[in-house]
PAKE-315815 format. One record per residue: x, y, z of N, C-alpha, C, O, CB in turn. Coordinates in pm, whole numbers, plus 32768, in hexadecimal, padded with zeros to 4 digits. Atoms other than C-alpha are relative to their C-alpha. Glycine has a CB too. Layout:
! residues N
XYZXYZXYZXYZXYZ
...
This chain:
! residues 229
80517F8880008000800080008055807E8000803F80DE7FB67FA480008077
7FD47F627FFF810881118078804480007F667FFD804D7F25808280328093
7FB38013808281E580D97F1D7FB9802D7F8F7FE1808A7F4980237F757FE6
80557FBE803880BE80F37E5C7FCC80767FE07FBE80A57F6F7FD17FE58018
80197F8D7FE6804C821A7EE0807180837FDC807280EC7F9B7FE07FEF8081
7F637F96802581AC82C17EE67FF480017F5C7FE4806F7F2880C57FA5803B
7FF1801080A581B382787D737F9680547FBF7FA280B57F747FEB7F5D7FC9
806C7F80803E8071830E7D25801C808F8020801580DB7FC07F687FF1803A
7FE37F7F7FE380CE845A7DED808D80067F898094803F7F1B801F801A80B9
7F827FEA806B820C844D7D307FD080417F69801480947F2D804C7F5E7FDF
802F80008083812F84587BE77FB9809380087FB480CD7F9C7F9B7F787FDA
80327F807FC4808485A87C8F804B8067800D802180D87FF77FD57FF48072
7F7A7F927FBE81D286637D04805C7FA47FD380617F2A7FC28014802980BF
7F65802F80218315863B7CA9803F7FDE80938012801480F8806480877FAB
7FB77FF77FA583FD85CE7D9A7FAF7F27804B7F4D7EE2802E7FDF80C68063
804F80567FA183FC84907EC37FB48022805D7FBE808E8096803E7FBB8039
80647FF47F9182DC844C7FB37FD17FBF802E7F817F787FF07FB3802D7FFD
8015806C7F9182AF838E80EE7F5A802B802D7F12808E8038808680128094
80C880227FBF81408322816A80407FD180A2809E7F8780BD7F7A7F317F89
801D803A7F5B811782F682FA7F9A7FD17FDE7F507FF67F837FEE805F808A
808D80797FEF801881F28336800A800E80B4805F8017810B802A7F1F7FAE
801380107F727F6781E884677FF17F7680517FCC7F6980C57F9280448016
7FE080757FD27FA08081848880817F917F9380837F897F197F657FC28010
7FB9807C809780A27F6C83C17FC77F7D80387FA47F5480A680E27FE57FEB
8057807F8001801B7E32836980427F687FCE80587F527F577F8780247F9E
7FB28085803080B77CE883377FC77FCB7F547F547FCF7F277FD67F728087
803F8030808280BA7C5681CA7FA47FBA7FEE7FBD7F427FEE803E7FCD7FBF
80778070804A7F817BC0815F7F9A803D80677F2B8009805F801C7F2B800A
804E7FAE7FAC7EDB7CC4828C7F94802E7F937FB280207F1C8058807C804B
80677F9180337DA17D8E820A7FE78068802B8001807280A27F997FE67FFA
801B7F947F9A7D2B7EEE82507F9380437F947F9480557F1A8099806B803A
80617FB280477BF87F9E82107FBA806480347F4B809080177FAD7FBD7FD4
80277F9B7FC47C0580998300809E8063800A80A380D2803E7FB17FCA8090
7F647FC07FEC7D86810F82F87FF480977FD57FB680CC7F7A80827FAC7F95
80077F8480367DD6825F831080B980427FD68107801080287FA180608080
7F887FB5802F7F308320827F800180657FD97FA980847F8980397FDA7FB4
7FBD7F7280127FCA84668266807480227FA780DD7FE17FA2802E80288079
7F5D7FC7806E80C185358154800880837FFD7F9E80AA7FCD80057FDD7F4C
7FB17F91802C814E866F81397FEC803B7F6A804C80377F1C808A7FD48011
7FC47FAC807E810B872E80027FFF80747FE67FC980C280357FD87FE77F9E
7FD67F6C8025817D886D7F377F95803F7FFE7F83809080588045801A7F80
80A07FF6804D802C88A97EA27F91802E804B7F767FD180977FC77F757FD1
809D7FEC7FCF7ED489477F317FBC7FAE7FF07F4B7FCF7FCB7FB780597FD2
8079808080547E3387F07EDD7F75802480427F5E804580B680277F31802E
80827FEB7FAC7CC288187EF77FF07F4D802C80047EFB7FD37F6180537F8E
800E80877FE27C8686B87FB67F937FB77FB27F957F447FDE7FE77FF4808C
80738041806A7B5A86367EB2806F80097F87805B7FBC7F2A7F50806D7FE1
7FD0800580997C4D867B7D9A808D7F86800B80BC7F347FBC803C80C07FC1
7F73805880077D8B85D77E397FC27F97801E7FD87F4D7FBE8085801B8062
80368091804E7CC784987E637FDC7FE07FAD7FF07F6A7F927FBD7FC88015
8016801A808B7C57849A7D4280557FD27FA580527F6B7F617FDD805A7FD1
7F89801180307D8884D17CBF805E7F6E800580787F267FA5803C8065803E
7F9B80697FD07E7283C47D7F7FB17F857FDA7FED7F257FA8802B800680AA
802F8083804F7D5282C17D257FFA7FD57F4F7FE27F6D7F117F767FFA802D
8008800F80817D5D82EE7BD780947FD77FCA80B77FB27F5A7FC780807FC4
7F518028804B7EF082B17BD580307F848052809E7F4D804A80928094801D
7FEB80A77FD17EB381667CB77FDF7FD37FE27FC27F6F80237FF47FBF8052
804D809C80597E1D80A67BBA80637FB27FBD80927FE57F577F8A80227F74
807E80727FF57E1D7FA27B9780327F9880AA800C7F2D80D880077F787F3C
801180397F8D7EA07F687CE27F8B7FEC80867F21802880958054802C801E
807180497FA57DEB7EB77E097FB7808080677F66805580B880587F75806F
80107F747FBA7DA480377EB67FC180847FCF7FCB80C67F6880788026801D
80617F9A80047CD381297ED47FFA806980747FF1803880E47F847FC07FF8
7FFB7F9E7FAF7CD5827C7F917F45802780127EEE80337FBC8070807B7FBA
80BD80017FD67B5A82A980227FEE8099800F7F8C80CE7FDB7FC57FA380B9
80037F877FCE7BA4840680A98051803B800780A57FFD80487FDE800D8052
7F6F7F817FC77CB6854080C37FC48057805D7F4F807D805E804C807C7F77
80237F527FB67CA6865D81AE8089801A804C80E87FD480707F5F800A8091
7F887F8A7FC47D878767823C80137FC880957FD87F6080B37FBF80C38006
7FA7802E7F687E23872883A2804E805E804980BE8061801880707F967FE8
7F8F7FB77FAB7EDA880F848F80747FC87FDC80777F667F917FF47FF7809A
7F797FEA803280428825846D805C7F8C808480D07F63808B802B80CE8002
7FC1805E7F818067874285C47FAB7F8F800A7FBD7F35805C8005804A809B
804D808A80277F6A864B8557807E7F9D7FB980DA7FC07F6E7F6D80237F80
7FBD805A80437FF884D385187FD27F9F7FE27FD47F52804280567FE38028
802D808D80247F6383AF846680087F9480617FB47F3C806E80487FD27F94
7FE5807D7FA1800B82D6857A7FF7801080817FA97FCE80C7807B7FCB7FF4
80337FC87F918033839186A37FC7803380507FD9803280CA80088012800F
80667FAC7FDE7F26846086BB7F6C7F7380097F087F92804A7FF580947F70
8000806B7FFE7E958310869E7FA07FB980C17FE47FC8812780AC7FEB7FD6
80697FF97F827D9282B587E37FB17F75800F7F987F3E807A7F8880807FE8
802780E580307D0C812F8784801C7FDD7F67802C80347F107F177FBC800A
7FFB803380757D32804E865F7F957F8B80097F607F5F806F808F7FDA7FDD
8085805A800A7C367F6586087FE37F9A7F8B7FAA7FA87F1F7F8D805E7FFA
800C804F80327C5D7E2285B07F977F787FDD7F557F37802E80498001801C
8056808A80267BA77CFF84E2801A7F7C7FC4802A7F6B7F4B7FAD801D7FB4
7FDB807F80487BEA7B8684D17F6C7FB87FBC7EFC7FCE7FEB80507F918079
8068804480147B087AA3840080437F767FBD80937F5C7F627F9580557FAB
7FE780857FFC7B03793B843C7F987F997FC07F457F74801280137FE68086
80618066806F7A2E7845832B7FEF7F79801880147F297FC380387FF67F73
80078098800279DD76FD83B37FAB7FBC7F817F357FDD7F717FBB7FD1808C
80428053808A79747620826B802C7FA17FD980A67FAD7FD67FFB80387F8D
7FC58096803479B774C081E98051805E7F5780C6806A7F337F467F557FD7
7FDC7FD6809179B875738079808B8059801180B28085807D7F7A80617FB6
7FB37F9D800A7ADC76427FEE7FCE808B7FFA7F5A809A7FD480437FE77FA2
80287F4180137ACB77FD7FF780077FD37F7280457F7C7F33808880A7803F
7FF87FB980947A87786F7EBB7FE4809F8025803880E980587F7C7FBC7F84
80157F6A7FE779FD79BB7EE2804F804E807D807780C2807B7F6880118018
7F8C7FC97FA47AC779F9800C80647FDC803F808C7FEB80B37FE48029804B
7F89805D7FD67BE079217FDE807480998006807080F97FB8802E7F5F7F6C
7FAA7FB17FE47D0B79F580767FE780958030803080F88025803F7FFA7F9F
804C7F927FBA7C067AE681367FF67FD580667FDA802B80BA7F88802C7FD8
805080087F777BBE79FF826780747F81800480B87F547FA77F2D7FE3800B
7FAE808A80097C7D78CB82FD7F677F9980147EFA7FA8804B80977FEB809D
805D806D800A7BC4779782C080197F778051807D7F2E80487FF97FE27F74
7FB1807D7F9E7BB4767E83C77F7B7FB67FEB7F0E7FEE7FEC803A802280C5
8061805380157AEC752083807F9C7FDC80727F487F838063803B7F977FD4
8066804C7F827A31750C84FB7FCF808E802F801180F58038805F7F8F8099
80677F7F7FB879007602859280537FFD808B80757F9B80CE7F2F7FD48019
7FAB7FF17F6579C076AE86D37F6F806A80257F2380B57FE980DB80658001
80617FC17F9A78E9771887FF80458081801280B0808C804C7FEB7FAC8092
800C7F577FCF78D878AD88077FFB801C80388038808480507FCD80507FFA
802A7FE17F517841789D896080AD800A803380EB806B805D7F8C7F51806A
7FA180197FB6797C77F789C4806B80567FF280B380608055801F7F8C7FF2
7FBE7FF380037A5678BA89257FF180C38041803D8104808980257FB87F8D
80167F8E7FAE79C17A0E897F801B7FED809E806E803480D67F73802C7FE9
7FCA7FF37F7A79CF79B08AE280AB7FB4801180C67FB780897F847FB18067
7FA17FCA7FD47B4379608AD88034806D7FCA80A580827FF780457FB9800A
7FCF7FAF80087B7E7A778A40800D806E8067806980BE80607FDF80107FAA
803C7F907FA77B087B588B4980B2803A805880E080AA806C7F637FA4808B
7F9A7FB07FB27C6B7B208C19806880667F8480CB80AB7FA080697F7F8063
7FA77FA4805C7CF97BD08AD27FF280A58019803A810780027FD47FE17F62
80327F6A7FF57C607CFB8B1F8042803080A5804C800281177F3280077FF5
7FBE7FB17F777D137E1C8BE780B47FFE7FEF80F67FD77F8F7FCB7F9880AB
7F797FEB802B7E717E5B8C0F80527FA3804980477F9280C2802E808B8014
7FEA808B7FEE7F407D288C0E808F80207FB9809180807F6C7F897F887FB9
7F8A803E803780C57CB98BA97FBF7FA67F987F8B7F3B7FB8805E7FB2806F
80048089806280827BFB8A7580557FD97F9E80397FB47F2C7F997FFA7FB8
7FA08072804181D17B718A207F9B7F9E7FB77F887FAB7F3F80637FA5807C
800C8074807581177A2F89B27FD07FF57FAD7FCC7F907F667FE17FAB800A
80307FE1807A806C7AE188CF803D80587F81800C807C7F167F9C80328022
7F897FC0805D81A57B8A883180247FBC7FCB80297F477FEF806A80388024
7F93804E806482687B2D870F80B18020802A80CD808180707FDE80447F4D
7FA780147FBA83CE7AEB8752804E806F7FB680C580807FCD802E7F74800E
7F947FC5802C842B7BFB86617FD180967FF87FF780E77FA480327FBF7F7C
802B7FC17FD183597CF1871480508095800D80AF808480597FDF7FBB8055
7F9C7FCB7FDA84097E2687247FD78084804F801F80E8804D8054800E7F92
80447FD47FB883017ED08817806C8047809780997FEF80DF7F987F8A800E
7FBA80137F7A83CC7F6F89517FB17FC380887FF37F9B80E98031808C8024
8032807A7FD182CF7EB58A087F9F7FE27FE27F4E801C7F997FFB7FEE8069
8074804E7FFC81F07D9E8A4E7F817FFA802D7F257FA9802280177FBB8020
80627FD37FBA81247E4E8B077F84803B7F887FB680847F33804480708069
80847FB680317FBD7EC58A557F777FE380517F5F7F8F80A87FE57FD47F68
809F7FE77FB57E4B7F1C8ABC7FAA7FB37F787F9C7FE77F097FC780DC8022
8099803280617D377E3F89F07FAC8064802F7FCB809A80997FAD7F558020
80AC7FA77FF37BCC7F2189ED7FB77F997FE87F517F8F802C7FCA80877F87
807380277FF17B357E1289677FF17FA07F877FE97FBD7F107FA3806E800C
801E8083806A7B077CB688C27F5F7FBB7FED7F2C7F78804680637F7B803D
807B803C803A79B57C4C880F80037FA67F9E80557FAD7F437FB480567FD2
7FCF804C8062797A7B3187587F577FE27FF17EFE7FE4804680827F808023
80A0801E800C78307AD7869880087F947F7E80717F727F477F9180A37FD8
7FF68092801977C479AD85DE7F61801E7F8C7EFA805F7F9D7FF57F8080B7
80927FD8806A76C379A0849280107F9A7FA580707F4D7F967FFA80A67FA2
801E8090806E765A78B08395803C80357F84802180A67F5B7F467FCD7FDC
7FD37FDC807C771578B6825F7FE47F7C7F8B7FC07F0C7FB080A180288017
80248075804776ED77E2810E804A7FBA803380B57FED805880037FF77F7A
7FAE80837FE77773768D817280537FF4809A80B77FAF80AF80757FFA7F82
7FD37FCC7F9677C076F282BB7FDD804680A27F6B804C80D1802680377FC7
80297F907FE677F277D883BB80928051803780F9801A805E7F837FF18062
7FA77FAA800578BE791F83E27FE3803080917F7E801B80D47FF980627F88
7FC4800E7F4D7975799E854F801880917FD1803980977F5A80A87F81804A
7FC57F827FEF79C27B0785628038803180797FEC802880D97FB080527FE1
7FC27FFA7F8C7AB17B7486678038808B7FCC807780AA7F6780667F7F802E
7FFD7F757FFC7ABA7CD686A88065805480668033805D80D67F7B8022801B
7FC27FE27F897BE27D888778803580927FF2807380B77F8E806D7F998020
7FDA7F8280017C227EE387CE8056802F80748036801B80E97F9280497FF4
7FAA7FF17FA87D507F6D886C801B809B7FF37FB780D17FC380737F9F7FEE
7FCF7FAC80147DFF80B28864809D7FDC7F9680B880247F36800080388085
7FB5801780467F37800B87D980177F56801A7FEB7F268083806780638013
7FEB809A80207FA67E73877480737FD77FF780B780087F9C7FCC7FD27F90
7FA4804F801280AE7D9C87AD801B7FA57F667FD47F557F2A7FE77FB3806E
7FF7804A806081627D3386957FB37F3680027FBA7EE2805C80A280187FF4
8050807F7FE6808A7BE186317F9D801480787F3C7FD3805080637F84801F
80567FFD7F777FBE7C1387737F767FBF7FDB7F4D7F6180207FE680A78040
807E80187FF47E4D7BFA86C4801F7F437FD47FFD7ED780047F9580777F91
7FC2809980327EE27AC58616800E7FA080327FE07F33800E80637FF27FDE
7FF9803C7FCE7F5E7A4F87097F5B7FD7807E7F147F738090807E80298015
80B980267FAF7E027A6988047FBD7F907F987FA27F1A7FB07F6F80B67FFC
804F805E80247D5F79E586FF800D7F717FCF7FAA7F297FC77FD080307FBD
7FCE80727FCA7E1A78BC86E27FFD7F98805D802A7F26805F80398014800D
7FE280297F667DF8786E88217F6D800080427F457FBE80A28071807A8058
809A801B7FC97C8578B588467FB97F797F777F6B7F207F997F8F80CB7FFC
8002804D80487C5D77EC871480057F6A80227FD77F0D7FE0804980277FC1
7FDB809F7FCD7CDA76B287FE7F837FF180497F3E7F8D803980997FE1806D
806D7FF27F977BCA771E890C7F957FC07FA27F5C7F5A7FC87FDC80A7803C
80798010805A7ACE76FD87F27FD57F9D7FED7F5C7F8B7FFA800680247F95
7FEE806080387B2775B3877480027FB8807580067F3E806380617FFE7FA7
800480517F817B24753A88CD80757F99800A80687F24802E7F787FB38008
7FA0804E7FD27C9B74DA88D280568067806E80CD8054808680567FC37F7D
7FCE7FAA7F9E7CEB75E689CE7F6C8001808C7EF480138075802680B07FA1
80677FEA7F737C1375EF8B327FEA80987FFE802180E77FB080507FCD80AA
80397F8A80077B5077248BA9809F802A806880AA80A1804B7F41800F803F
7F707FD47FE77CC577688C64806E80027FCC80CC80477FF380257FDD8046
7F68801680617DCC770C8B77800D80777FD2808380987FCE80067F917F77
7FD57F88803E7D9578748AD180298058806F807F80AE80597F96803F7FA8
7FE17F8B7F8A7D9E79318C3F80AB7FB1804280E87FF380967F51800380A3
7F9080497FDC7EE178418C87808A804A7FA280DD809C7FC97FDC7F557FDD
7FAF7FD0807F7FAD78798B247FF780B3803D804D80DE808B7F9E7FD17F40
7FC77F557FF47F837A1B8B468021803380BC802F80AA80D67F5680827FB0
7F877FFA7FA4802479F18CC980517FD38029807E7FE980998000800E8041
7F8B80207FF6811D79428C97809680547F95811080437F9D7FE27F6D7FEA
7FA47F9C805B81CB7A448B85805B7FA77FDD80CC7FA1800D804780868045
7FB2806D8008823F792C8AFB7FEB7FF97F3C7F777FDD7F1B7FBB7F6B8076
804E80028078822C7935895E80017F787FD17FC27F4B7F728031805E7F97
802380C58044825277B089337F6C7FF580407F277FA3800580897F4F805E
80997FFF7FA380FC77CF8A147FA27FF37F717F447FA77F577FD580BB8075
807B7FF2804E8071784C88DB7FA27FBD7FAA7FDA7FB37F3C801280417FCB
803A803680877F6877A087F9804B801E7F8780AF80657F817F7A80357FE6
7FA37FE5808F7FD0779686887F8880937FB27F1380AF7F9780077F327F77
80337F84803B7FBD78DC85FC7FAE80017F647FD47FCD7EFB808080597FF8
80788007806C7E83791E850D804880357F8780A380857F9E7F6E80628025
7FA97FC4804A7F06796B83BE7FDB806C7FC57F6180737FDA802D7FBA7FB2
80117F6A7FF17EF87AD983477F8F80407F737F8280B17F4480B4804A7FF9
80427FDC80667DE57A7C82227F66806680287F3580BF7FE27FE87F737FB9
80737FEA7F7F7CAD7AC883478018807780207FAA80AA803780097FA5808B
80197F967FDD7D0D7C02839B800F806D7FDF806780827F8B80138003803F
801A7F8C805B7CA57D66835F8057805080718085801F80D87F4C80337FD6
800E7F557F9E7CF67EDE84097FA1802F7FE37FB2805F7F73806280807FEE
80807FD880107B987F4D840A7FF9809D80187FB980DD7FC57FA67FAE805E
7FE17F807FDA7BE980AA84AA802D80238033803D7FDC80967FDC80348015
7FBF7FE87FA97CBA819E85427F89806780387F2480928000809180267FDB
80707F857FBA7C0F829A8654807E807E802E80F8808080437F907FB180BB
7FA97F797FA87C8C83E986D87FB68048801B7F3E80398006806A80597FC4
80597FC87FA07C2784E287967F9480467FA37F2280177FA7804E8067806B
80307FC9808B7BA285C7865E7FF57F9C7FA1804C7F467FA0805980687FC5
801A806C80877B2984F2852E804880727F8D801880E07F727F287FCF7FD6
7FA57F7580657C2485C6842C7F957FE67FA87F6F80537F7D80C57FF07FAE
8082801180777ADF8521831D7F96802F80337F3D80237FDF7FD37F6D7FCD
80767FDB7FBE79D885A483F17FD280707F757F6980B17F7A8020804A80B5
């Protein structure tokens, strides 16, 4: 996405140009709420410079939804107040088609109840080493969850898991890793303690096997001002 983008501004103004993102996303991540910031020479009216930058990302996978102006101490990342993430999990005998490499797909119905209630000790502010990746480069392990939801609906051939988590900021791998790990709860090869066990022992061999990064989105960032308002 940022490369892209840089490239299109490039095609706008002369010269190089770096994008802040208010989140980075592991390869094969999604985002359909991401927000980023640039620097330019130009009076852009914000309806024209999206316009613009989408018309010079074709035929890539991106799309700019919205521009607007920003204070001069506004930051895509820092200014930054929750992020808001979405996994989606596809239980189905059949193969994805329509949303093969949108959701992870697992062959057995997992209990939601169960997994909502272990999620609960996730919530709040917790060490979650065992939900870090080892190449984490966070100065710590320390973060605050707001808030894990997970909901459950009939899909063709199936049924679809949505697991909803909102933080202020994420451990490298972190949702990945949770959901991994609630994923066991589900399937009923983890007890209603094995998940409150694994995240205090700060232990990352603790962890379930991390979900792979086709399932999940960035749904939105928040701040105090909506700069799209």
């Amino acid at each position: 996405m940022q490369c892209a983008i840089e490239a299109a501004l490039a095609r706008l103004e002369p010269g190089p140009h770096t994008v802040a993102a208010a989140g980075r996303t592991d390869a094969g991540v999604h985002a359909t709420g991401q927000v980023a910031q640039c620097d330019m020479t130009r009076d852009w009216d914000p309806f024209r410079l999206s316009e613009a930058l989408n018309f010079h990302l074709k035929p890539a996978p991106v799309a700019i939804l919205a521009a607007a102006l920003v204070p001069d101490d506004w930051h895509a990342r820092f200014s930054a107040l929750e992020r808001r993430y979405t996994y989606r999990v596809i239980a189905r005998r059949a193969p994805l088609t329509h949303d093969a490499g949108l959701a992870w797909q697992v062959k057995h119905p997992l209990d939601a109840a169960a997994m909502q209630d272990a999620a609960r000790c996730l919530i709040g502010r917790h060490d979650f080493t065992t939900f870090r990746a080892a190449l984490c480069q966070a100065k710590s392990p320390v973060k605050t969850l707001d808030e894990v939801r997970i909901t459950a609906q009939p899909c063709p051939g199936g049924t679809e898991y949505r697991l909803h988590f909102r933080a202020r900021s994420f451990l490298h791998n972190q949702v990945r890793s949770m959901v991994g790990s609630l994923e066991r709860v589900g399937s009923g090869a983890w007890g209603p303690d094995d998940l409150r066990d694994a995240l205090a022992a700060c232990d990352r061999t603790r962890c379930g096997p991390v979900a792979p990064p086709d399932g999940l989105t960035l749904t939105g960032v928040g701040y105090a001002t909506d700069p799209f308002a």
